[in-house]
Structure formats: C-alpha cells, structure tokens
MIDOTOR-21081 format. One line per 4 residues: for each residue x, y, z of C-alpha. Coordinates in steps of 0.001 Angstrom, whole numbers. Example, Ala and Ser with C-alpha at 12.3 -4.5 7.8 and 13.67 -1.06 7.14 Angstrom:
BEGIN
12300,-4500,7800  13670,-1060,7140;
//
This chain:
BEGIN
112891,90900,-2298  113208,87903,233  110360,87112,3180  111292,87986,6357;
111783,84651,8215  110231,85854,11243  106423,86221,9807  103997,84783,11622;
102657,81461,10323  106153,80614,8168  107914,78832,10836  106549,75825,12980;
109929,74117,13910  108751,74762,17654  105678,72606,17247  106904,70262,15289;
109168,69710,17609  106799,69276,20367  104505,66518,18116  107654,64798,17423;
108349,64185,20999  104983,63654,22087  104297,60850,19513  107999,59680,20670;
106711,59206,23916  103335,57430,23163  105504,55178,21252  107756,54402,24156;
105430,54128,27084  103216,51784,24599  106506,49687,24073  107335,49645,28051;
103626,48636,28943  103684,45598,26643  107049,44932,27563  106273,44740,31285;
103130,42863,30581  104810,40546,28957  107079,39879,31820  104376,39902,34581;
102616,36936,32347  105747,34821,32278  106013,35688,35795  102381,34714,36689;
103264,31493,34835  106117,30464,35777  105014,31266,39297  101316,31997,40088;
101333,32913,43764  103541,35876,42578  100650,38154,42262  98607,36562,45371;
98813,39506,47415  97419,41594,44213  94560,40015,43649  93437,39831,47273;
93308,43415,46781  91807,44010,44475  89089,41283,45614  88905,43447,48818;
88358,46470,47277  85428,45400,45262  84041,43455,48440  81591,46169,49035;
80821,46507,45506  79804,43034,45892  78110,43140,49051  76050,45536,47825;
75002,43596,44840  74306,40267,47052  72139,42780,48999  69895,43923,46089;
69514,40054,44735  68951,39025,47975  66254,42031,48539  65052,41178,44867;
64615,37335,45779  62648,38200,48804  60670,40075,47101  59815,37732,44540;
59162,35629,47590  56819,37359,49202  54949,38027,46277  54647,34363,45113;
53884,33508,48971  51197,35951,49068  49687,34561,45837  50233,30646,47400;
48532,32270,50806  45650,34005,48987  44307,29920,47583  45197,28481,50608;
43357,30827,52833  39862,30202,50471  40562,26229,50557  40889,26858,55038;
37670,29114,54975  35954,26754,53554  36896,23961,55196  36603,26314,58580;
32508,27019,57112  32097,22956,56671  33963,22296,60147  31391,24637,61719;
28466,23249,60117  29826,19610,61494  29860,21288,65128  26740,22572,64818;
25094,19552,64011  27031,17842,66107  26005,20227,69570  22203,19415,67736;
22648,15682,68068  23831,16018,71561  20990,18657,72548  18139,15960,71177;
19866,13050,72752  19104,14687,75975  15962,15039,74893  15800,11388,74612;
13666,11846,70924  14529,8290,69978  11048,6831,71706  9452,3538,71547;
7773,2917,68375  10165,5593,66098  11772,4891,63319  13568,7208,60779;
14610,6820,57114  17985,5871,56608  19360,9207,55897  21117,8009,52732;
21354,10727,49808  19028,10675,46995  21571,12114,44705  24863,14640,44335;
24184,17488,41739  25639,20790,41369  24133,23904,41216  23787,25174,37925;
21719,28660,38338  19514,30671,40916  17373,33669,40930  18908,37183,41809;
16981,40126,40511  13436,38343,41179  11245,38746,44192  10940,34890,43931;
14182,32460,44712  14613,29484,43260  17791,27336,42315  18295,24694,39294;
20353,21733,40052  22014,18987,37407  19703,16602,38802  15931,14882,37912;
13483,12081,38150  15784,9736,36404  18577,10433,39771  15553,9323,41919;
14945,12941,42589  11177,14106,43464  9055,16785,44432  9669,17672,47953;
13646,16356,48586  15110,18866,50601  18271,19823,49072  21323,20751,51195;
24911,21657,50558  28248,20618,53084  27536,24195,55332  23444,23551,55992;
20192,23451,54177  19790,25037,50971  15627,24327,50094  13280,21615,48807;
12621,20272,45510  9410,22533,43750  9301,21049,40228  11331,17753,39029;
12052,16829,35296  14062,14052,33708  17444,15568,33871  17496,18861,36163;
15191,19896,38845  13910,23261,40602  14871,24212,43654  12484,26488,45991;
15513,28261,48574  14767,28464,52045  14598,32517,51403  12201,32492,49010;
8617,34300,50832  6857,30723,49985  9170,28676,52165  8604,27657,55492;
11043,25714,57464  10435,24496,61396  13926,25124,63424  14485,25378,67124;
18046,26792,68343  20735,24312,69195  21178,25524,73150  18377,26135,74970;
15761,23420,72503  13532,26999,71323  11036,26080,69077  9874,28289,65882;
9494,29093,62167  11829,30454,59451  10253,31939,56590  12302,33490,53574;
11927,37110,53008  13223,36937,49592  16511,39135,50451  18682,36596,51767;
17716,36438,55372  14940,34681,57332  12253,36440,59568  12052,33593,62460;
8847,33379,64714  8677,31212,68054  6183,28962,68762  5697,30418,72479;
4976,33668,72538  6501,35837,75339  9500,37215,76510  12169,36565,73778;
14790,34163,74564  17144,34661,70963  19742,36321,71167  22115,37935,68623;
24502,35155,67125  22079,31931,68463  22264,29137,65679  19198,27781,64577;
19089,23953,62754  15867,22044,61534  13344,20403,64180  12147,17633,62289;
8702,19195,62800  6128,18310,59960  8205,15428,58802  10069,17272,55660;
13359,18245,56774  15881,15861,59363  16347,17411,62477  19482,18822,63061;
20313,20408,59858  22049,23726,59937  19830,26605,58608  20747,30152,60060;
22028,32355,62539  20422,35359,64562  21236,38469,62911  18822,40544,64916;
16589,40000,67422  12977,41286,67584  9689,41509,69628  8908,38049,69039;
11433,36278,66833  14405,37782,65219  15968,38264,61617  18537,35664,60723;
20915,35042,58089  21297,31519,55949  24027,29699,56881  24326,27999,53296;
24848,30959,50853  23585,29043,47332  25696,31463,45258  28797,30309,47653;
27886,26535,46873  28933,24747,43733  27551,21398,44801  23994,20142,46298;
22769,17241,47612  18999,16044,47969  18356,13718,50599  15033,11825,51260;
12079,12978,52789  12385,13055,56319  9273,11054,58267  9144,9583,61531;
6548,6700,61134  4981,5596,64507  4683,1745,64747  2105,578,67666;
3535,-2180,69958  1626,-5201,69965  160,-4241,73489  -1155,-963,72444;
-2909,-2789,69390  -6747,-2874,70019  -7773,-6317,71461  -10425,-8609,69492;
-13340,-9314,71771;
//
C-alpha cells in the first residue's frame, strides 16, 4: 500500500523553495553592494570631490558627538589643572607665609629702631658690639613633654659658641646658650620658667619682663606699676636692659592682658624654625671722656 503524499512532514517543496530564494537573494544583494562599491571607489578616484557633499555630512552629523567629547577633555584637562594648581598653590603659599612671618619680624624691628632713635639711646660715651653672628646652626631637637624647655643646636665651642649667646632665628629671639660643648650646644628657650628676658613694647617705649611659663607663652610684668597700658595684639622686642640681649629683637605679642602685665605668645615658634643663629653678647660699655676723668692734684 502506497503513503499518502499529503502526510505531514513528507513534503517540504514549499520551504525549500523559500531557502532557495532567500539564499538567492543574499547572494545578489552581496554581488550588487560590492559591485557598487567598486564603482563609488573608481569614482572617488578618478574624481575625489565627487563625494564632498557626503562627507560634510556625515562630519556634521557627528559634530555634536564631537563637541561633546572636546567638552569632557576639556572638563578633564581642567580638572587635572586645578588639581596640579592647587598642589603648586599649597608650596607656594608655605614659602609666602614664611617669608610674610620674616617680613614682619623686619618691620618690627625696624618700627624698634625708629622708636629708640627718638629716644636718642646712642649717648656720648656708648659703644655697642658689632652685632656680627657668632655662628649659623640648625636646630636639631627641643623639649616637648617636660616642664623644662630647652633646644639643641649643631653648634659648640669650636664655632666660637659660649655660655650665654643668645640664640635667635629670622622671625625673633629664640633663648640663650645654657651649656656649650665641642660640637653642639644647649639652648635654654625664652619659655622655659628659668628664663628671664627685659622687653619694652615697640609704640609707646613700656618697659617690663618676660618670663617663660613653660607652655609656650610668656607671663610679662611692667616695670611701673599702675594702670595697664598693653593692650591685646601690642608687640613686645628686647630692651637691651642687663646687657644680654640687643635691643630691638622681636620676642612676643600680647595675647591677653592682665592686672599688671599680660600673657603673650613667642613670636619665634622653635618647632617652626629649622635654622638658629647665636649672636654675641650684647654690652654697652661706657667709656669716660677725658673731661669727666678725675684730675691729678
């Protein structure tokens, strides 16, 4: 007995049919494509501003894709910028503080120099030291959990340094010499309780005494006693008094004021200075004229 030639799953004629023209097509749109390619490149050869007008479109249409990417390198660059700039900013800033901290101290001593000229100090018969430095040295250590304050400098006996030197840095005074060996030297700082430094305030020629209180600031008590004259912000520099220190050196500023002084803070931080220098032993030495010599009867 014969199949039936209508079961399903015998005959595929119809989709056969339908591959056959479907691969047919493939075939000729493939053969087209690279048959018109090939004539657009002999065209674009033979004659190049053929396809002008096509490729200024298309470079318009992808103009905002390109803005947009000149936007985000432009926005990355400045942001690269700014970064690097703030970096660059940061160092320069710390080299202008601290030439703004040494520019201050230079005023300061400068307004002192001009207060004690008015004072017309230079008298007959005074004469000063030359002012020279001893010696440069850094500063290789100080005290920070002890009561007492010292410092240790790269600098001894065989720099010409001695017992006594005071020892300043570029913003003001930093202490005196305590205990000098061959190669280094101890410092005692000017807020140590031992330490006792005569300063008068630049404006105004107020006399007094800073002594260390051993927590970074200075308790300072005037010489006259009676209504308080300091006020909050009033720079105080060295007198000269006693002989020790030069006049004029920069030593603190009024913190707070009090009954009969005020608490001030240094003006030369040690742990802010890398650098020291020790300068001679400050003494005016009074030379009598020949008239005010006693006469031999």
């Amino acid at each position: 007995m014969a199949p039936p030639q209508n079961r399903p799953g015998l005959s595929r004629t119809g989709f056969s049919k339908k591959a056959q023209f479907g691969l047919f097509t493939s075939y000729v749109a493939a053969i087209s494509g690279a048959a018109l390619g090939l004539v657009l490149l002999i065209v674009s050869l033979l004659n190049p501003t053929t396809f002008a007008f096509a490729r200024n479109a298309a470079a318009d249409a992808a103009e905002p894709a390109g803005q947009i990417s000149a936007t985000t390198r432009t926005g990355g660059k400045s942001v690269i910028d700014v970064i690097s700039g703030y970096i660059e900013a940061g160092s320069k800033n710390a080299r202008l503080r601290e030439e703004l901290a040494i520019a201050r101290s230079r005023l300061v001593e400068a307004a002192a120099v001009e207060s004690e000229n008015r004072r017309l100090k230079a008298l007959l018969g005074v004469r000063e030291t030359d002012g020279k430095p001893v010696a440069a040295a850094r500063l290789i250590g100080s005290t920070s959990a002890s009561t007492r304050r010292f410092a240790l400098i790269s600098a001894g006996r065989r720099d010409g340094v001695r017992e006594g030197q005071p020892v300043r840095s570029a913003t003001g005074l930093v202490g005196r010499v305590l205990e000098a060996g061959n190669r280094t030297a101890r410092v005692l700082l000017i807020t140590d309780g031992a330490s006792v430094v005569p300063v008068r305030r630049v404006k105004g020629d107020i006399a007094g005494f800073a002594q260390g209180q051993s927590d970074g600031t200075l308790v300072i008590r005037l010489i006259d006693l009676g209504i308080n004259p300091l006020k909050k912000g009033d720079v105080l520099v060295t007198s000269g008094s006693g002989g020790l220190y030069r006049p004029n050196v920069p030593v603190a500023t009024i913190a707070n004021v009090t009954r009969d002084g005020g608490i001030a803070r240094i003006i030369s931080d040690p742990a802010a200075s890398e650098f020291v220098v020790i300068e001679p032993i400050w003494q005016p030495i009074t030379e009598l004229r020949a008239s005010d010599a006693p006469q031999a009867e």
